[in-house]
C-alpha positions, 0 to 999 in steps of 0.5 A, spaced: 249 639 375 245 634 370 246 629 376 241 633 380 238 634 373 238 626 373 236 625 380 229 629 378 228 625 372 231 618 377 224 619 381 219 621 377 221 614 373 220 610 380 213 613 379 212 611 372 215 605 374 209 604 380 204 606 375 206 601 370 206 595 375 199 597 378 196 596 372 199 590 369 197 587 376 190 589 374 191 586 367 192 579 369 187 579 375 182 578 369 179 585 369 178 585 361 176 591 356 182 596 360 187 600 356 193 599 359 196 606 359 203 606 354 209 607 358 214 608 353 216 616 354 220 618 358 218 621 365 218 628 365 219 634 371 212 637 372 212 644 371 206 646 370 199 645 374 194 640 371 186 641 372 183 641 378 182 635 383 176 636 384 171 632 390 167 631 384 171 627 380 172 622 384 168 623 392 170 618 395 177 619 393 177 626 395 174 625 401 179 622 404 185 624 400 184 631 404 183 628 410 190 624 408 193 632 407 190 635 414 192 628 418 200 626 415 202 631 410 201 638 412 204 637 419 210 633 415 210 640 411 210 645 417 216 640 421 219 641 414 218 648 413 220 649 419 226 647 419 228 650 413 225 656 416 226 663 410 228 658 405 222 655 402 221 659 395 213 658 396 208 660 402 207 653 405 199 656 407 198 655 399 199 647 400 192 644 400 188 638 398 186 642 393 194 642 390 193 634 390 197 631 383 198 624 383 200 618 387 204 612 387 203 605 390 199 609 395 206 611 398 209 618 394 203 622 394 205 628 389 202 636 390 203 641 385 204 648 388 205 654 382 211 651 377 214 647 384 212 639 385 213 637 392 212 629 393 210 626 400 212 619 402 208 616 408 211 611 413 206 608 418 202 614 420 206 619 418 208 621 413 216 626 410 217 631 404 221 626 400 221 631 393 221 637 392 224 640 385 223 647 380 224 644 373 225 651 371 230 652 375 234 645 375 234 647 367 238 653 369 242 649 372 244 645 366 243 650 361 250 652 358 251 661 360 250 664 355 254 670 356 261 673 357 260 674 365 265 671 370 261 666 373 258 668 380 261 663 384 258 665 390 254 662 395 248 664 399 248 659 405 254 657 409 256 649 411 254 652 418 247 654 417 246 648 411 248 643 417 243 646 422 238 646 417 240 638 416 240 636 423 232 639 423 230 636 418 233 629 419 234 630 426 241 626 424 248 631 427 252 631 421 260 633 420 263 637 416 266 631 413 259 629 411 256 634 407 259 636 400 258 644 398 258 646 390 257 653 387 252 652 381 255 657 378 262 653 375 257 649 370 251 652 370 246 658 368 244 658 375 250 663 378 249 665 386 247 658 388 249 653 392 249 645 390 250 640 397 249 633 398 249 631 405 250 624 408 256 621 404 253 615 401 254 615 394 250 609 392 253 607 384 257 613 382 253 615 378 246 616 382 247 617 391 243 612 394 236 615 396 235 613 404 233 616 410 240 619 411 241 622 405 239 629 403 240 633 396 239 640 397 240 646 391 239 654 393 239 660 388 242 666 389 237 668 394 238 662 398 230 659 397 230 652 396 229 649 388 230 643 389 230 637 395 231 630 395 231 626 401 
């Protein structure tokens, strides 16, 4: 499992990775007197909720960050939703501009909902969940069990639900053949799980591309969400 570990890890590099390029943009435009942030550690997943993103802080920002939310990202959320309808592992009414986190290159825009990162990537006038990831949960995953338990290998979704699922969300009619279905109770702590890549692109071996066709979906033992990557 620390592939899924590594993808989460892939993603938030990205972010490092636009952030680092943003300011060293600045920096050779002229603007004098700004610390360049360092960049040195390693991205880290997101478990906790940072301080409030108040209109306060930044008016103007605010303002239209909200209106950004209400426009794109919060019918992007509902199409979500709706597609994984009873396995979302967070009310989605509890999504707002106030759960505003960070964004990158004016595209990946991260919000924070409890312990979960959820990432919207817009597109024109739209805008898709593109990440969603519990750091707590995919640490299970990668956690050797530390019991005598036989592992629980079962798994609380079907392919033929997990298919329906995919052709909802993408809008792409999958075959069985695309879709690849492990139980995470063979190499991890998080038995009763099941851990699914759809799509068939498997990029350099080591990562699975991240296109528009792929999907990475981890359920727990109780069939919700704890980790998407499209």
């Amino acid at each position: 499992m620390n592939a899924y570990w590594g993808r989460g890890l892939l993603v938030f590099a990205i972010i490092a990775f636009g952030l680092g390029s943003y300011f060293l943009a600045k920096q050779r435009s002229g603007q004098q007197g700004e610390k360049v942030p360092e960049l040195n550690e390693a991205p880290q997943i997101i478990t906790s909720a940072p301080a409030s993103y108040t209109a306060a802080t930044n008016a103007s920002a605010g303002t239209a960050m909200a209106a950004r939310f209400n426009v794109r990202f919060k019918p992007a959320l509902s199409r979500w939703a709706e597609a994984y309808k009873g396995h979302l592992p967070f009310d989605r009414e509890k999504v707002g501009p106030e759960s505003y986190h960070s964004s990158v290159s004016d595209k990946l825009h991260t919000y924070m909902v409890g312990s979960y990162t959820l990432t919207f990537q817009e597109q024109g006038d739209s805008a898709r969940v593109f990440y969603m990831a519990s750091g707590e949960r995919l640490s299970d995953m990668n956690r050797i069990p530390q019991n005598s338990e036989p592992p629980n290998v079962t798994m609380p979704v079907t392919r033929e639900e997990v298919l329906k699922m995919a052709k909802a969300d993408a809008g792409i009619d999958y075959q069985q053949k695309d879709m690849i279905m492990r139980p995470t109770g063979i190499s991890g702590s998080m038995g009763g799980g099941a851990a699914i890549e759809i799509g068939g692109h498997t990029g350099d071996k080591v990562f699975r591309s991240m296109t528009k066709t792929n999907l990475d979906i981890v359920f727990d033992v109780d069939g919700k969400i704890v980790y998407y990557l499209r």
